[in-house]
C-alpha positions in Angstrom: -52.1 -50.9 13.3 -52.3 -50.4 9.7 -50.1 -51.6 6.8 -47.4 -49.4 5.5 -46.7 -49.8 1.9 -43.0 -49.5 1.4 -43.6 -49.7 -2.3 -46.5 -46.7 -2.7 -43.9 -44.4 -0.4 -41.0 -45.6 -2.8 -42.9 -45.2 -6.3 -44.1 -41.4 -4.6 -40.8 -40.4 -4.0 -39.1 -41.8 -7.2 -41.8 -39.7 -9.5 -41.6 -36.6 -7.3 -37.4 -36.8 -8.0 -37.7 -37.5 -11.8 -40.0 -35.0 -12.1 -38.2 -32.3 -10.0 -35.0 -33.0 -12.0 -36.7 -31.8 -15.0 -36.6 -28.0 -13.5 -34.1 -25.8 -12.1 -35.7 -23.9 -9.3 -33.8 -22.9 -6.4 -32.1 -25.1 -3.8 -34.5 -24.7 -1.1 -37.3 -25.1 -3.6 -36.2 -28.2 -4.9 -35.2 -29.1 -1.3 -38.5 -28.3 0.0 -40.4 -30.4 -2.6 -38.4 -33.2 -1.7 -39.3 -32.3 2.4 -42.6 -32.2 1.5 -42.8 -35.4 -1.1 -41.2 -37.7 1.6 -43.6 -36.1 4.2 -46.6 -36.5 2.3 -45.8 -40.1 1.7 -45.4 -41.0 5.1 -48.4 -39.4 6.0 -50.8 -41.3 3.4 -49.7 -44.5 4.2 -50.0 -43.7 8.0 -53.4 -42.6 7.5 -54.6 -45.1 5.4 -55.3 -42.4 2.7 -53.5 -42.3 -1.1 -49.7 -42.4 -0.9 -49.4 -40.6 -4.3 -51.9 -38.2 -3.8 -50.6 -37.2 0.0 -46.8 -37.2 -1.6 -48.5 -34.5 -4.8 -49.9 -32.4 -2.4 -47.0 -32.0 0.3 -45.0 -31.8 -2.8 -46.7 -28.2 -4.0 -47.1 -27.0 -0.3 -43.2 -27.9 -0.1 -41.9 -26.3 -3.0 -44.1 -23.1 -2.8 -42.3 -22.6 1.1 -39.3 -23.4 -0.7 -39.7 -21.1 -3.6 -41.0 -18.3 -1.3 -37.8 -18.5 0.8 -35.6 -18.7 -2.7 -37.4 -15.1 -3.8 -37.3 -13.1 -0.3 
């Protein structure tokens, strides 16, 4: 089973937050980067892959949903 680094999934999810505060988009784009961030995150350190990368990429695939459903 591989190692889970808390502190990769913690830094991840602390950046994506101080960087989404900076912005006022809608709720359920702000609420979908978040989703996606914490998502991302997991799924990096499962997979063995980057934890910040995985957490930068469900972050854009989560706020663009998000900011999709803010405009319909």
């Amino acid at each position: 089973m591989k190692n889970i680094n808390v502190k990769k999934i913690l830094v991840a999810i602390s950046v994506v937050g101080l960087m989404s505060g900076c912005a006022q988009p809608g709720p359920k784009t702000q609420k979908g980067a978040l989703i996606g961030a914490g998502t991302g995150a997991v799924v990096g350190a499962v997979s063995g892959g980057s934890v910040l990368k995985s957490a930068a990429i469900g972050t854009a695939i989560g706020a663009g949903v998000g900011y999709y459903e803010d405009t319909k």
